[in-house]
C-alpha positions in Angstrom: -100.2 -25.1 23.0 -98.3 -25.6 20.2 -101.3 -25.5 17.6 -102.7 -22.6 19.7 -99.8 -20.7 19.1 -99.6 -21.0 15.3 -103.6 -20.6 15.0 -102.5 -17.3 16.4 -99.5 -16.2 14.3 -101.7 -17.1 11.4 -105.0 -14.8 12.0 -102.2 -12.1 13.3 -100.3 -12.1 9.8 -103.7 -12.8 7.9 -105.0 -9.4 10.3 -101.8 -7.2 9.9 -101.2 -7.9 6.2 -104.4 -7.4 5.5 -104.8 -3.9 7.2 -101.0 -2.7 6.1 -101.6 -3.6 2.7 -105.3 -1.1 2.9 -103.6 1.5 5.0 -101.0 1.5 1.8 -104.0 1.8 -0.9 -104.9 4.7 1.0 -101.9 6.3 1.2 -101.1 6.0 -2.6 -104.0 7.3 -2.9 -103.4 10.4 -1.2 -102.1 13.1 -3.5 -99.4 15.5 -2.6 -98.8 16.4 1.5 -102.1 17.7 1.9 -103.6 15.1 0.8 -101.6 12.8 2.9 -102.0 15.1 6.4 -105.9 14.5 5.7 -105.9 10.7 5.0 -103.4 10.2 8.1 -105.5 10.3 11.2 -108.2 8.2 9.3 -105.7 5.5 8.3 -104.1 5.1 12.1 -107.5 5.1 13.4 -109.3 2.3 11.0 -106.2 1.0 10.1 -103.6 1.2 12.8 -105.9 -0.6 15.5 -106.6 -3.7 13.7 -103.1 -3.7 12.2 -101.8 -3.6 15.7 -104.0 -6.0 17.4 -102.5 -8.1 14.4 -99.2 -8.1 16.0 -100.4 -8.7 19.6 -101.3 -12.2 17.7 -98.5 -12.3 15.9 -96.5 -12.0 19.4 -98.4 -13.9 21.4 -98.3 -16.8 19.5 -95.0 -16.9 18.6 -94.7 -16.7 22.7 -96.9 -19.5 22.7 -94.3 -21.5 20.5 -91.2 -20.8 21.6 -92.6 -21.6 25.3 -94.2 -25.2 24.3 -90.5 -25.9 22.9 -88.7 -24.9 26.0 -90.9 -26.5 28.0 -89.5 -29.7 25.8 -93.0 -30.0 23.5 
């Protein structure tokens, strides 16, 4: 479970950074507060999805870690 569990953290950091680091493209791109209130809903909905289901990886496997070492593994 061990490998599991880093396979996981991996694709979850590879996933997160990968969608933080777009949602942040966008967002510099935005110009001014209006520009930014009209790029928002379109970055937490293409972006904030994948960038969370990043960190459901991230967290499971790290729970998939810590538990193979407790377990004495």
């Amino acid at each position: 479970m061990k490998i599991l569990g880093g396979i996981l953290l991996a694709i979850g950091i590879l996933i997160a950074g990968a969608s933080g680091l777009c949602s942040l493209a966008f967002l510099s791109d935005s110009s001014g507060m209006g520009g930014f209130l009209e790029v928002l809903p379109m970055i937490l909905i293409f972006g904030g999805i994948p960038f969370a289901m990043g960190l459901a990886f991230c967290f499971a496997g790290a729970f998939l870690i810590r538990r193979n070492e407790a377990d004495g593994g």
